[in-house]
C-alpha positions in Angstrom: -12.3 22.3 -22.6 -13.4 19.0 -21.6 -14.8 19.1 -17.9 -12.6 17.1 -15.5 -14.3 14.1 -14.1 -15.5 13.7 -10.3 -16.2 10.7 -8.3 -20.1 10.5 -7.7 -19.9 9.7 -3.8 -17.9 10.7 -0.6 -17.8 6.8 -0.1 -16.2 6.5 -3.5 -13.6 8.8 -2.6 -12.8 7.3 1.2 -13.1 4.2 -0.2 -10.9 4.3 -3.5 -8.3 6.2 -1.2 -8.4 3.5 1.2 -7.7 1.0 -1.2 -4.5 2.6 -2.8 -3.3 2.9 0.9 -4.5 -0.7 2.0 -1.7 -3.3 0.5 0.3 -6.2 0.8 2.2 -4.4 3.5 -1.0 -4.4 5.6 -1.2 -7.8 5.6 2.5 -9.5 6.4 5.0 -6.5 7.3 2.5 -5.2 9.9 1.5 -8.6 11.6 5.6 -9.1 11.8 7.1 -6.1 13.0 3.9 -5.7 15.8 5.2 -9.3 17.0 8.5 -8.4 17.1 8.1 -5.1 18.7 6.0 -6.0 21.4 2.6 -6.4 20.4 -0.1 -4.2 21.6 2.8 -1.5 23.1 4.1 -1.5 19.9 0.3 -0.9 18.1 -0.1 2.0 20.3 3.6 3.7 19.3 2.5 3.1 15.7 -0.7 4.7 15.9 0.8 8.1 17.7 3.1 8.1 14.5 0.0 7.3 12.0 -1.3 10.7 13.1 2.2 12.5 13.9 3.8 12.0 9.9 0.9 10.1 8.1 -2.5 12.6 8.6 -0.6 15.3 8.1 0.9 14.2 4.4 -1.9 12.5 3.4 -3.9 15.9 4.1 -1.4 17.7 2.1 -1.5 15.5 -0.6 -5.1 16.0 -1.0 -5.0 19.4 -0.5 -2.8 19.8 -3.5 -4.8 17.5 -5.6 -7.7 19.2 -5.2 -6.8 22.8 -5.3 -4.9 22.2 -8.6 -7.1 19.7 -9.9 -4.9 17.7 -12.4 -2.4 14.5 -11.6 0.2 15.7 -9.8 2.7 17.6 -11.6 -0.4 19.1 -13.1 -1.6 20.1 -9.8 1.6 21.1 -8.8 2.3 23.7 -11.5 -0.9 25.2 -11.4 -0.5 26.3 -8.0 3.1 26.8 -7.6 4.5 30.5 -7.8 5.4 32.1 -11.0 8.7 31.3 -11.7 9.3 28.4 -9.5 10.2 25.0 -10.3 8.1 22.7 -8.1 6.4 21.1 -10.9 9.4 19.0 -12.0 8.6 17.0 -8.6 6.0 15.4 -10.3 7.7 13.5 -13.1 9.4 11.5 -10.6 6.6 10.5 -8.4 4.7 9.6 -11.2 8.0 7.4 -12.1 7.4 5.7 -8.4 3.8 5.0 -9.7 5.7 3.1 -12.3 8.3 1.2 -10.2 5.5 0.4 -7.8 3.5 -1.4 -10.2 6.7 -3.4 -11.9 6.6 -5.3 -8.9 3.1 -5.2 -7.8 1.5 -6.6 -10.8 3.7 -9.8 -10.3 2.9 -10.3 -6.7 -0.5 -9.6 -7.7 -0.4 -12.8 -10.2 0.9 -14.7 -7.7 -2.4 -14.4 -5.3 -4.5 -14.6 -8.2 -2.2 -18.3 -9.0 -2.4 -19.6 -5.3 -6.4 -18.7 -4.8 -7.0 -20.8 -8.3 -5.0 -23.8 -6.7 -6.9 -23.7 -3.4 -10.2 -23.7 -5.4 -9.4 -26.2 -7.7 -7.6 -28.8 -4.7 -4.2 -28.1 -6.6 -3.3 -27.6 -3.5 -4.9 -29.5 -0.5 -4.2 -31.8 2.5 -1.4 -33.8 1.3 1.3 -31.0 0.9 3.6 -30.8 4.2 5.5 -28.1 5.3 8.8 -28.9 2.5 6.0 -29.4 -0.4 4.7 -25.9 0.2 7.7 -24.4 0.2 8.8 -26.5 -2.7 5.3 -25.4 -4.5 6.5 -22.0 -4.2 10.1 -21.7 -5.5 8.2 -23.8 -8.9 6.2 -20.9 -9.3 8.9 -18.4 -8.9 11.3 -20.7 -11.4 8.7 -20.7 -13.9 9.1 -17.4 -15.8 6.6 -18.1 -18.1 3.8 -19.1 -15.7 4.9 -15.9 -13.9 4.2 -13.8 -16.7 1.0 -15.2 -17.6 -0.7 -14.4 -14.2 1.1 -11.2 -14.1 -0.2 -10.3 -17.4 -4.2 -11.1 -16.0 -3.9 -9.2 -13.3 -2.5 -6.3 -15.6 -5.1 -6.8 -17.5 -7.9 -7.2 -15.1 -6.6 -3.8 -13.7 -6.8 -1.7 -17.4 -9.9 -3.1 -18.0 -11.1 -1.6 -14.7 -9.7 1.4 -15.8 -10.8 1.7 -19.0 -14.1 1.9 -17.5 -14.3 5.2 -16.4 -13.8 7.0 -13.4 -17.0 6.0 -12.1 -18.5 3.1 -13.7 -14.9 1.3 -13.6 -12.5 2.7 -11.1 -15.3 3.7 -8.4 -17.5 1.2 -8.9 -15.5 -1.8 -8.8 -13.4 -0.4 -5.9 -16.3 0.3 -3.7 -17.9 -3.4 -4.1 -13.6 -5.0 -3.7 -13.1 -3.2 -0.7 -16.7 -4.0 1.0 -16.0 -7.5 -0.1 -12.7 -7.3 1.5 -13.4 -5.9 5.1 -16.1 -8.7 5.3 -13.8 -11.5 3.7 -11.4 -10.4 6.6 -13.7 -10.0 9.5 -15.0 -13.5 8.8 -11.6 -14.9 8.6 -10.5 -13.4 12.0 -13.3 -14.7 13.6 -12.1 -18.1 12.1 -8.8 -17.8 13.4 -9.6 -16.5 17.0 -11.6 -19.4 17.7 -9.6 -22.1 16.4 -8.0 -24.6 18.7 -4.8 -24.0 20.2 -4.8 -20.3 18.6 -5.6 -18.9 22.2 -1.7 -18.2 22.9 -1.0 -16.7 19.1 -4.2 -14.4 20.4 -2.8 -13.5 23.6 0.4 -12.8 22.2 -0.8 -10.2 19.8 -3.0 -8.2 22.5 -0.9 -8.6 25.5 1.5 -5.7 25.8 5.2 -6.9 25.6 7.3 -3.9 27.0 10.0 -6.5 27.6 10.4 -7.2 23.7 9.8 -3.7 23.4 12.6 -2.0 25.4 14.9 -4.5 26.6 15.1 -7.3 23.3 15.5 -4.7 20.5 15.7 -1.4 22.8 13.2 1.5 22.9 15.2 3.6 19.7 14.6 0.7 17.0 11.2 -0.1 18.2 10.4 4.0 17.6 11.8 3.8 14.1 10.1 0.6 12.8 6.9 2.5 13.8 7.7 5.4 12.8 8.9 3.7 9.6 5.6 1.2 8.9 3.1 4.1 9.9 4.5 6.5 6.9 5.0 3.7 4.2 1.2 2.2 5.2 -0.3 4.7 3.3 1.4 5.4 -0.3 1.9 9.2 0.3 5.0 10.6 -2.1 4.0 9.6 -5.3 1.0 11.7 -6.1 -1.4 8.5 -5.6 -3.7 10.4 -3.2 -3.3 13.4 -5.2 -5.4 12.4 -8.4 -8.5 11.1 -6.1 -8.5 14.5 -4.5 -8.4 16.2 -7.8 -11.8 14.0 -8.0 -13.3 15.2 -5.1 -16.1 18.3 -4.4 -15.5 20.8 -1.6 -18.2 20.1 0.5 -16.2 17.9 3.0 -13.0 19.1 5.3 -9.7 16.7 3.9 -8.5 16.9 7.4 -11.9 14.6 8.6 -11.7 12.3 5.2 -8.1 11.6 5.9 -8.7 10.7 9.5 -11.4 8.1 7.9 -9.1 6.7 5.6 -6.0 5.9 7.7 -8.8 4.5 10.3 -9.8 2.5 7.6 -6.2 1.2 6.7 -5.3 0.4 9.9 -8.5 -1.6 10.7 -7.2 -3.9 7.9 -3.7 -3.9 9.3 -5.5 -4.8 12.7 -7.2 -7.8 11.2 -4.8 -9.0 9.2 -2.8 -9.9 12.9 -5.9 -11.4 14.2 -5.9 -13.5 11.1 -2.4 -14.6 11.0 -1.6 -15.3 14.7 -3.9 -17.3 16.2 -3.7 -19.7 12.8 0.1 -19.8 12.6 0.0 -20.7 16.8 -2.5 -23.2 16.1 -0.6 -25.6 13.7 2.7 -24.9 15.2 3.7 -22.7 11.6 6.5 -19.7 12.1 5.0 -16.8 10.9 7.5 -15.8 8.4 8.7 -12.4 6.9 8.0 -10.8 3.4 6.6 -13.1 0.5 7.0 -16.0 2.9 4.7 -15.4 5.1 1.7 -15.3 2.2 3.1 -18.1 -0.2 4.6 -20.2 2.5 3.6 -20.2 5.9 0.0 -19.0 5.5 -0.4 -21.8 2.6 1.0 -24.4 5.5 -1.9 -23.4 7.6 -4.5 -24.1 5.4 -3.4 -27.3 4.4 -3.9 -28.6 7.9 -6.9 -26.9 8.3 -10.9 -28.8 8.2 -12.1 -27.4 5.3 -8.2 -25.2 4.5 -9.1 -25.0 0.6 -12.0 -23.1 1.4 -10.3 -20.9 4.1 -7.1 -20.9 1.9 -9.8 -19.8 -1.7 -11.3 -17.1 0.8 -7.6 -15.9 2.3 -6.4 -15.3 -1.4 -9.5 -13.7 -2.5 -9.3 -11.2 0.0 -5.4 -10.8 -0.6 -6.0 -10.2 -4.4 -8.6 -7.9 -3.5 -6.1 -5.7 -1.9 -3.4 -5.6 -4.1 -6.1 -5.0 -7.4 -7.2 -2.1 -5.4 -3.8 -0.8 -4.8 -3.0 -1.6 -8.4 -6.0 0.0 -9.7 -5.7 2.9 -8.1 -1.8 3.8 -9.0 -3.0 2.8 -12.7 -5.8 5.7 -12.6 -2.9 8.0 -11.2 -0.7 7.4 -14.1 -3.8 7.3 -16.8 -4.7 10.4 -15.6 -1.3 11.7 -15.9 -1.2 10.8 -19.5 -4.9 12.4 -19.9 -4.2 15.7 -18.0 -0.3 16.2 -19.4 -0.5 14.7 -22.6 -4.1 15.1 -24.0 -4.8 11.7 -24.7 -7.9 9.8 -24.5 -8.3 7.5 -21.5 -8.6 4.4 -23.6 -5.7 4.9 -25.2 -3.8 5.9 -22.0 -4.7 2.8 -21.1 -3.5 0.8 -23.9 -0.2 2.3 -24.0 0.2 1.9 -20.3 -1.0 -2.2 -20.8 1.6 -2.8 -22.9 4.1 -0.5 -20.9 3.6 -2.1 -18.0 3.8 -5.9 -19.0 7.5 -5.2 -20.4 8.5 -2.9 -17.5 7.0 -5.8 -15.4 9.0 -8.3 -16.8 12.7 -7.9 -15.2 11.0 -8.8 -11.7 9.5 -11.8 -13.1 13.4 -12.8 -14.0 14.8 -11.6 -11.4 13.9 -15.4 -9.7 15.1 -17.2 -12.3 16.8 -16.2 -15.0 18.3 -12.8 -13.6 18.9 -14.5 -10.5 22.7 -13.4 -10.9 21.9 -9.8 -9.8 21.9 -9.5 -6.0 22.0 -5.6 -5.5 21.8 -6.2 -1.9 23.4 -9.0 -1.1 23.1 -13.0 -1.3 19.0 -13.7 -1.6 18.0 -10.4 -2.7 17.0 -9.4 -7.0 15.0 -7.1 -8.8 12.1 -7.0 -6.7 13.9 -6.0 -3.6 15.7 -2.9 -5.5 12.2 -1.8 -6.9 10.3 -2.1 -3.7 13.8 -0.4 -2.6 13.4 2.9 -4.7 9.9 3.3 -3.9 9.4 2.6 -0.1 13.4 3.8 1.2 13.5 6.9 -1.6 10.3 8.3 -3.6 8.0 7.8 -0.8 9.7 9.5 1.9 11.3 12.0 -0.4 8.1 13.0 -2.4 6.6 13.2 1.0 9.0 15.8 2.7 8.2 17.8 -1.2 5.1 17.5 -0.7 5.4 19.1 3.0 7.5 22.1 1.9 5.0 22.5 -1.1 2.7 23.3 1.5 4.5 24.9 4.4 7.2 27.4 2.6 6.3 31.3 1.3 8.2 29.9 -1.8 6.0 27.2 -2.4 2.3 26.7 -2.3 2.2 28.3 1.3 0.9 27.6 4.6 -2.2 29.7 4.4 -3.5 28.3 0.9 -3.0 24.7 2.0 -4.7 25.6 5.5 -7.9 27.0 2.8 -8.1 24.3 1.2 -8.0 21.6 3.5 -10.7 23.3 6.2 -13.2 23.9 2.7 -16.5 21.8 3.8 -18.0 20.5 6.7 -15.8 18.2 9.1 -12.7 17.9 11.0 -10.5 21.3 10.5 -6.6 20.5 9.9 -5.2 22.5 13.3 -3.5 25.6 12.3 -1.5 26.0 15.1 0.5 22.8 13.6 2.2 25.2 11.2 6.4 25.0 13.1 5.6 21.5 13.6 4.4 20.8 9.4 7.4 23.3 8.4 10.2 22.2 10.9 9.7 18.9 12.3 8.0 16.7 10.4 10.4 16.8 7.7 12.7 16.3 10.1 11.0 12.8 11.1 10.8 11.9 7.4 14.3 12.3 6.8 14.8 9.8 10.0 12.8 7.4 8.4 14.4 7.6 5.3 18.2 7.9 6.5 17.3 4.6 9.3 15.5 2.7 6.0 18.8 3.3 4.0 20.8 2.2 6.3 18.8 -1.2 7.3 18.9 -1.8 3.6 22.6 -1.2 2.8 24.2 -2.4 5.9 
């Protein structure tokens, strides 16, 4: 039997774990909810709930991956008891690795489109606030420019992949994400210190329990951080289970996990520092959802000294991000195919190409041609019911698996998890959280789920 590969560094493994946790959603849905919400008293709710639902998950997740060492409904029926039926979790998070990337891949092409334009002065100075916006709804009109940007960054992904676990998947990973905290650190620095940016600034450090309790009310600021701290990190889908099939046991999970999630929220951190003092220096509305990125941020940098180089730097970054998200729910579902099925990586990774482009291909349609289909309502399509099963449903629901996996005599078990996630040196995952893993946190999952549902549906 073949030997299983392993990732060569600890870095490789913080740092490829990072990178499927660190998104799109770090960058616009964190900025906006943390102005909404009240800024910095709003940060400081999120964060007790990154370390209440997230470390614990994540931790789990690893735990399993590693233990079992296979994708995850490999992992899941090595180590389940005889007899049991845990394993057939895994065939549908590996089908949220799938959904995930359907849409992912085509906001993927769109960064890769918008930092060619800034580079090239396609876009520059002369567009106003109506051509920007007009700029964007051509792109998402145009199926066929869609698909061809789609289809690079698909294929910029596979090839990655088809590298190896090491000399492609790790190695790129490490130098994207390097790349990207400094891309972003440079950027905020940019953006603090630009005129008229001071109140933007203030407004995002400055503690606004007035917002926070008496705008929205105290209950719905709890649940839109309890919400954005568990759907930060990609937990549900077996994502963070196939990197810690990769890694040795000389390091605790519970201190690797606390690493990465500091990690992901530095680059949620930054990406307010970035967005708020530039939007409140050119007068721009910050903007929700794809807006925000193709719209408002675009209208910054085209008032900006200099904005095609800020606005070629901003995009970079931004694709860096989403390839490393995309690269590593790719490795999850080529190692799937590997572990499950037999098959070589490279043809995994043909098969999965090709898969892919056509699976990818109702979101691209789903702004023009398939623009009919409005599961939720006027302005909503495709994208919004994909990014609907994964974040509202798979995520929260693979999680709270995941949790009883690792907490129920039926399942894995308390004291098998608890072994493998103290193995190594580091941090040791607190036993005495055992009634609040088995009892309560799956209780606060199916909050966020049920309150996601509804926000969606009403």
């Amino acid at each position: 039997m073949k030997e299983r590969e392993r990732l060569s560094s600890r870095l490789g493994f913080i740092l490829l774990s990072a990178g499927c946790a660190i998104g799109l959603g770090n960058v616009w849905r964190f900025p906006y909810i943390t102005g909404r919400y009240g800024g910095a008293a709003f940060v400081l709710i999120y964060l007790i709930f990154l370390l209440l639902i997230g470390l614990p998950v994540m931790t789990m997740e690893f735990a399993i991956g590693r233990a079992g060492r296979k994708n995850i409904a490999g992992a899941l029926k090595a180590l389940e008891p005889t007899g049991s039926r845990w394993h057939y979790i895994g065939p549908a998070a590996m089908a949220g690795n799938y959904i995930l990337l359907m849409f992912y891949s085509v906001l993927t092409g769109w960064l890769i489109y918008y930092c060619i334009c800034f580079l090239t002065g396609r876009i520059d100075s002369s567009y106003d606030s109506a051509k920007v916006a007009e700029f964007f709804g051509s792109l998402t009109a145009n199926p066929g420019l869609q698909t061809v940007f789609m289809g690079i960054a698909l294929a910029v992904t596979a090839l990655i992949v088809s590298g190896g676990l090491k000399n492609g998947v790790e190695k790129i990973t490490k130098v994207m994400m390097m790349v990207l905290f400094v891309l972003m650190f440079i950027l905020a620095i940019h953006s603090c210190l630009l005129p008229g940016g001071h109140d933007g600034l203030l407004f995002y450090v400055k503690p606004s329990f007035n917002n926070l309790v008496h705008e929205y009310g105290l209950s719905e600021s709890i649940f839109a951080a309890m919400g954005q701290a568990f759907f930060t990190l990609s937990l549900g889908i077996g994502a963070m289970a196939i990197f810690g099939s990769y890694f040795n046991n000389e390091r605790t999970l519970g201190g690797e996990t606390v690493r990465i999630i500091c990690l992901d929220t530095t680059v949620a951190l930054l990406s307010g520092f970035i967005i708020f003092p530039a939007c409140s220096a050119f007068s721009v509305e910050a903007g929700t959802g794809p807006s925000l990125l193709f719209i408002s941020l675009p209208n910054v940098f085209t008032q900006m000294m200099l904005g095609n180089v800020w606005g070629t730097v901003f995009f970079l970054a931004m694709i860096f991000a989403a390839l490393s998200t995309l690269i590593a729910v790719f490795e999850n579902i080529v190692a799937y195919w590997m572990d499950q099925k037999g098959w070589t990586r490279k043809n995994a990774v043909i098969l999965n190409f090709f898969l892919l482009f056509v699976l990818s291909l109702p979101c691209v349609l789903g702004f023009n041609v398939l623009s009919g289909f409005q599961p939720f309502g006027p302005g909503t399509g495709v994208l919004d019911l994909e990014d609907f099963l994964v974040s509202n449903l798979i995520l929260p629901l693979g999680s709270m698996a995941f949790v009883f996996f690792c907490t129920m005599k039926r399942g894995w078990g308390w004291d098998s998890f608890i072994k493998e996630a103290d193995q190594g040196e580091g941090l040791r995952f607190p036993s005495w959280l055992r009634i609040y893993c088995k009892y309560i946190l799956p209780i606060g999952i199916l909050v966020v789920t049920i309150n996601g549902i509804y926000g969606v549906l009403s």
